[in-house]
MILO-898281 format. One record per residue (C-alpha): residue in one letter; x, y, z. Coordinates in steps of 0.5 Angstrom, whole numbers, plus 500, padded with zeros to 3 digits. Each point is the difference from the previous one (the first is absolute). Layout:
BEGIN
+------+-----+-----+-----+
: rest :  xx :  yy :  zz :
+------+-----+-----+-----+
:    a :   X :   Y :   Z :
...
+------+-----+-----+-----+
END
This chain:
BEGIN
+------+-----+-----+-----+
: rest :  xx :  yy :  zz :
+------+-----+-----+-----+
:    x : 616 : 545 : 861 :
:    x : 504 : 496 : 506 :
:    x : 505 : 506 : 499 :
:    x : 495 : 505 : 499 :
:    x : 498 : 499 : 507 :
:    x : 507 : 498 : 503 :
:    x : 501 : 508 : 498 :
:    x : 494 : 502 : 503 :
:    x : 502 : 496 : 506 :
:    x : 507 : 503 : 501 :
:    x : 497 : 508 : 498 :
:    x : 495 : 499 : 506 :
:    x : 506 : 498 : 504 :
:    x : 504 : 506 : 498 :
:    x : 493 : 504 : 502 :
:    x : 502 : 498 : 507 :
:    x : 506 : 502 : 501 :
:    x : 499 : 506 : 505 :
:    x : 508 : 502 : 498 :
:    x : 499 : 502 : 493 :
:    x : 495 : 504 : 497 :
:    x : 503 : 498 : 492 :
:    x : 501 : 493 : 497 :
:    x : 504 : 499 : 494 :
:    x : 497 : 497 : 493 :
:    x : 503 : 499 : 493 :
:    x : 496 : 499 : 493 :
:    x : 500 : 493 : 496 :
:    x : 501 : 504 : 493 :
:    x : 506 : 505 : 502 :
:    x : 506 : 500 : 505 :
:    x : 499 : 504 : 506 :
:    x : 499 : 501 : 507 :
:    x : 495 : 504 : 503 :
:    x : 499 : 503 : 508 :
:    x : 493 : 501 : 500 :
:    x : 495 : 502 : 507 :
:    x : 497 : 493 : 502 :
:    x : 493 : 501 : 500 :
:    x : 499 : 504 : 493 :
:    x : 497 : 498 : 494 :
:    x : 507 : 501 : 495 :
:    x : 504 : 495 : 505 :
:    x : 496 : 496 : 502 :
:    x : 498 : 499 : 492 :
:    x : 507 : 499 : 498 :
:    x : 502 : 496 : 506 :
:    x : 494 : 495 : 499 :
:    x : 499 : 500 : 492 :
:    x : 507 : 502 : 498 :
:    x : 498 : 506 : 495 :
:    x : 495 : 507 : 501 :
:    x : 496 : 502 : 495 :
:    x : 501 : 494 : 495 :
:    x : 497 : 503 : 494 :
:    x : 506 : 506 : 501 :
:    x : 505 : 496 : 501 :
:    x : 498 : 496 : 494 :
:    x : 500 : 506 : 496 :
:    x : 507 : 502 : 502 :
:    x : 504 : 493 : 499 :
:    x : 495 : 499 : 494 :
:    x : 505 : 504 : 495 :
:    x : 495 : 505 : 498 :
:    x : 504 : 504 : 504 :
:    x : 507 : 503 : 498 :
:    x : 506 : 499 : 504 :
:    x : 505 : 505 : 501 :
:    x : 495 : 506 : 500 :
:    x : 498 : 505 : 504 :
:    x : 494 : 498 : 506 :
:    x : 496 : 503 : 505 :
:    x : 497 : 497 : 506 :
:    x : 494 : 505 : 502 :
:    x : 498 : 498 : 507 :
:    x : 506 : 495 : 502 :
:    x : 498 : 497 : 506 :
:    x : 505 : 495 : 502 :
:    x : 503 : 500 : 494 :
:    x : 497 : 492 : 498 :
:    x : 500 : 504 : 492 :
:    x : 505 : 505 : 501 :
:    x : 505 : 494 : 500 :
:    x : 497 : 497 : 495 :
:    x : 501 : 506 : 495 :
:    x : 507 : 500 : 502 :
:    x : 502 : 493 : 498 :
:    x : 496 : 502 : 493 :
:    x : 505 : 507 : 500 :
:    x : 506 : 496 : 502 :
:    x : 506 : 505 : 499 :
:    x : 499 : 504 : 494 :
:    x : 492 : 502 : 503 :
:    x : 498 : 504 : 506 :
:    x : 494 : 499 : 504 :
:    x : 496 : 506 : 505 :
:    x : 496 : 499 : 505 :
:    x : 496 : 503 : 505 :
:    x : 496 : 499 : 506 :
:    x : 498 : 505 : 505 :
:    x : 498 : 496 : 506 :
:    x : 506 : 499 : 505 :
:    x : 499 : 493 : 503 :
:    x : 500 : 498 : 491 :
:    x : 505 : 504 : 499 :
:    x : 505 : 497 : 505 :
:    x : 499 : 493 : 498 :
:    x : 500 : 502 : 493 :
:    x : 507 : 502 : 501 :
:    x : 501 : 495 : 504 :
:    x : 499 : 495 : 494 :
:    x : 503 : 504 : 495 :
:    x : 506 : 500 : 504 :
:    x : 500 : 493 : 501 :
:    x : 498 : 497 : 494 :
:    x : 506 : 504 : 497 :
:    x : 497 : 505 : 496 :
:    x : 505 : 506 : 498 :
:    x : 495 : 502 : 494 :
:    x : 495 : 503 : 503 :
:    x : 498 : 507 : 503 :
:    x : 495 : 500 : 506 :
:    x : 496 : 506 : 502 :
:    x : 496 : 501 : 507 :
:    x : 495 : 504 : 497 :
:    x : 493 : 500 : 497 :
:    x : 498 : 502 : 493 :
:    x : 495 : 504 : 497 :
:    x : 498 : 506 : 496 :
:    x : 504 : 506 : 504 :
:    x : 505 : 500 : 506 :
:    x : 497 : 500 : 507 :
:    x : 499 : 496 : 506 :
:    x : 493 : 497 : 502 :
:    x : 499 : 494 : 505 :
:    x : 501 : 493 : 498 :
:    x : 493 : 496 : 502 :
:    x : 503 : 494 : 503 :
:    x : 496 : 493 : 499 :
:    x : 501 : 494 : 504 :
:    x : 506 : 496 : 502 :
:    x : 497 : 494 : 496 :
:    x : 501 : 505 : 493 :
:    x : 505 : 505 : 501 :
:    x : 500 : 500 : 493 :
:    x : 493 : 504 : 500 :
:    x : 502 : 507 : 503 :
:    x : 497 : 505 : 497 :
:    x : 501 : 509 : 499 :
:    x : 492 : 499 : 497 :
:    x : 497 : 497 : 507 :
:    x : 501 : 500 : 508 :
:    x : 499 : 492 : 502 :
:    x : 499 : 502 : 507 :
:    x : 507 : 497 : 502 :
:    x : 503 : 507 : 500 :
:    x : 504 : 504 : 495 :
:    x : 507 : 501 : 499 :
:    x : 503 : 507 : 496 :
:    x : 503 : 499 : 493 :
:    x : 503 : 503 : 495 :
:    x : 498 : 501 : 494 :
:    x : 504 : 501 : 494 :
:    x : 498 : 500 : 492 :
:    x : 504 : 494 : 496 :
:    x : 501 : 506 : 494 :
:    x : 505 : 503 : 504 :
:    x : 503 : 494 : 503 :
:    x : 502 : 496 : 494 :
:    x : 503 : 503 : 493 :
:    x : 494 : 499 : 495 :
:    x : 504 : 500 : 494 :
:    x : 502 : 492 : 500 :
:    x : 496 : 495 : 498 :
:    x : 496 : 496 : 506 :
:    x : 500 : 493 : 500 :
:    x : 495 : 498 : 505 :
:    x : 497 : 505 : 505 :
:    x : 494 : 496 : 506 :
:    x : 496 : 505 : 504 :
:    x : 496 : 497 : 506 :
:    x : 498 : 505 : 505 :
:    x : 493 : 499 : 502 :
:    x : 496 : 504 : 496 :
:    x : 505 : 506 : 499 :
:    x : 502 : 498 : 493 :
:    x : 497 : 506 : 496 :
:    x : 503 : 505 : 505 :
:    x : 507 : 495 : 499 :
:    x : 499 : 502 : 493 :
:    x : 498 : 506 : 499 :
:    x : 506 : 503 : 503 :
:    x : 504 : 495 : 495 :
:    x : 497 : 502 : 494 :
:    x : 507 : 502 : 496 :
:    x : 503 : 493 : 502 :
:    x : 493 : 497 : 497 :
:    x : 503 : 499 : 493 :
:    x : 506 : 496 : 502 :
:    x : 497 : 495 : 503 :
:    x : 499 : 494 : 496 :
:    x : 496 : 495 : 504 :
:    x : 496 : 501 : 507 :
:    x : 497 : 496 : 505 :
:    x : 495 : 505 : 504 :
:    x : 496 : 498 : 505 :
:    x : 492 : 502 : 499 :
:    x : 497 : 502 : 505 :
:    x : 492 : 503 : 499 :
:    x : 497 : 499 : 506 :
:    x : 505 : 505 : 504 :
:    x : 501 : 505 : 495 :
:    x : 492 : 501 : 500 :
:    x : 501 : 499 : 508 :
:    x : 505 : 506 : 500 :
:    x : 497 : 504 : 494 :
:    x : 506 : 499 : 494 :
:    x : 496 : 499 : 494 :
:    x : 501 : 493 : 496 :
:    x : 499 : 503 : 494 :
:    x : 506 : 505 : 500 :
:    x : 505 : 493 : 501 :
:    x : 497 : 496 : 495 :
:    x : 501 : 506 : 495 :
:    x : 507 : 502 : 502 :
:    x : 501 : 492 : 500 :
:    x : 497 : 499 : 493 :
:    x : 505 : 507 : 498 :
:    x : 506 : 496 : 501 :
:    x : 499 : 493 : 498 :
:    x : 497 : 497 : 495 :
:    x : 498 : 493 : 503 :
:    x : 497 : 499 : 507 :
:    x : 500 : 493 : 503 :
:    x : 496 : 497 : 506 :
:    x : 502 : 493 : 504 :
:    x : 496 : 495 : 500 :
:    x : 499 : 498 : 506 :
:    x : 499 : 492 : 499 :
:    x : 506 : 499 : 495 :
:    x : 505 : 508 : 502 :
:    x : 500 : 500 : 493 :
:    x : 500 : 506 : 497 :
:    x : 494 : 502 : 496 :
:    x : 498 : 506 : 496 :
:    x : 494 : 506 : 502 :
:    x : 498 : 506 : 496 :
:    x : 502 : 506 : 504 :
:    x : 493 : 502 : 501 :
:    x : 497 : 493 : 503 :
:    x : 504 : 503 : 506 :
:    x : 495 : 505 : 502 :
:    x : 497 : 494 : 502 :
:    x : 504 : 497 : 505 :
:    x : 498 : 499 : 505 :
:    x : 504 : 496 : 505 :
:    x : 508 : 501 : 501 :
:    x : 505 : 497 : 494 :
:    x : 507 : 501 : 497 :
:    x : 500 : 502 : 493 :
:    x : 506 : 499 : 495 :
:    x : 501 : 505 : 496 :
:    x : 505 : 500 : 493 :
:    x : 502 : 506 : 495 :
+------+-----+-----+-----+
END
C-alpha cells in the first residue's frame, strides 16, 4: 500500500513539471519502457499499477497464445500490446500495427523504437471497410485511447486515412492473435477484413453496443459475422479477469462496453 502510494505521489510530481508533457512507465510482467503523455489514463496506468489492461496481458503471457506467429495490433495507441506482441513473435514472427491518430502515432513509434522492436510493421492509418479519408473525433486528453471516426467529441476532429486490412496484410498465413480496439468502429474494421477473417485463430475485439447504436451500425450484424468465424467466445469477468464462456446470442444483449476473446 506504502508503495502504491509512494508512486502515486512521484506520478502527481511528474504532473507538475511544466517542462515535459510525457512520463515514462515500465510494466511489472514484461521488460519494457514506455513514453507516454502525463495525464493520460495508458501511462498513468502503467506508471501507478505496473500493467494496462491486466486481463489481456494475462491472456498473452498465460501460454494460450503462441509464439512466433504472425500478430496484429488494431488501434496501437502507444504501443503498451504492440510491444507485448513482439516479445511473443520474437525473431521468427511479425507484428502489424495500426494507429491513426498522429499524437499516438508518434509516441507509438517512438516506443517501438526504443524498446528495440525490429519485428514490427507501423501503419499510421485507420482501418475500415473501403478506403477514404474521414475525421478522427478527438476525445479528451485524460483518454487519448478513446478517439473515435463514429463520434465528434466536441474536442475537435483531425483527418484520417482509411485503409482496409485485406489489402495491407497477405490473408494466406495463418494469424496468431489479432486485437481490435477502436471505439465502436469494429464491425466496419472487420467488414473489410473478411478474407483475413478465416486465418485468424484467436481475438480480443473490444465490444461496444451503446456506440454502434448511437452511430447506427447494427449489433446483430457483428455477432454473426463473429459467431462465423470462431466457434468459442469469452467475456472477462470482471471481478477474477478471467475468462469465461458466453453464447454468441447473449451478446444481443449487452449493454455496457466489454472485451471479448474469441477462439476458432
Amino acid at each position: 500500500m506504502l508503495k502504491r502510494l509512494g508512486r502515486g505521489l512521484h506520478y502527481w510530481i511528474l504532473c507538475i513539471n511544466p517542462f515535459s508533457r510525457f512520463i515514462e512507465a515500465s510494466p511489472r510482467s514484461f521488460k519494457a519502457t514506455f513514453h507516454a503523455y502525463k495525464r493520460d489514463v495508458v501511462g498513468r496506468y502503467i506508471f501507478k499499477h505496473g500493467e494496462h489492461g491486466p486481463e489481456i496481458t494475462r491472456l498473452l503471457l498465460g501460454g494460450s497464445i503462441p509464439s512466433g506467429g504472425v500478430y496484429i495490433d488494431v488501434g496501437a495507441n502507444i504501443g503498451y500490446f504492440t510491444v507485448l506482441l513482439s516479445k511473443l513473435a520474437g525473431n521468427g514472427g511479425i507484428v502489424r500495427a495500426f494507429e491513426p491518430e498522429p499524437g499516438n502515432y508518434a509516441l507509438l513509434k517512438r516506443n517501438i523504437d526504443d524498446n528495440g522492436c525490429g519485428n514490427v510493421k507501423l501503419f499510421n492509418c485507420a482501418l475500415g471497410e473501403k478506403e477514404d479519408v474521414l475525421p478522427l473525433g478527438l476525445y479528451k486528453a485524460s483518454n487519448r485511447g478513446r478517439h473515435s471516426l463514429l463520434k465528434n467529441f466536441g474536442r475537435g476532429t483531425v483527418s484520417v486515412p482509411v485503409k482496409r486490412l485485406d489489402a495491407l496484410v497477405d490473408g494466406d498465413a495463418p494469424i496468431a492473435f489479432m486485437k481490435v480496439d477502436v471505439e465502436g468502429f469494429e464491425l466496419p474494421v472487420l467488414r473489410g477484413a473478411e478474407r483475413l477473417l478465416p486465418q485468424v485463430q484467436n481475438l480480443v475485439i473490444e465490444f461496444s453496443p451503446g456506440l454502434m447504436a448511437e452511430a447506427r451500425l447494427d449489433v446483430a450484424e457483428l455477432v454473426a459475422l463473429l459467431e462465423r468465424h470462431f466457434s468459442r467466445c469469452y467475456k472477462f469477468n470482471p471481478l477474477s479477469g478471467e475468462p469465461e464462456a458466453v453464447d454468441f446470442p447473449c451478446l444481443l444483449r449487452q449493454r455496457d462496453q466489454v472485451d471479448l476473446f474469441l477462439r476458432k
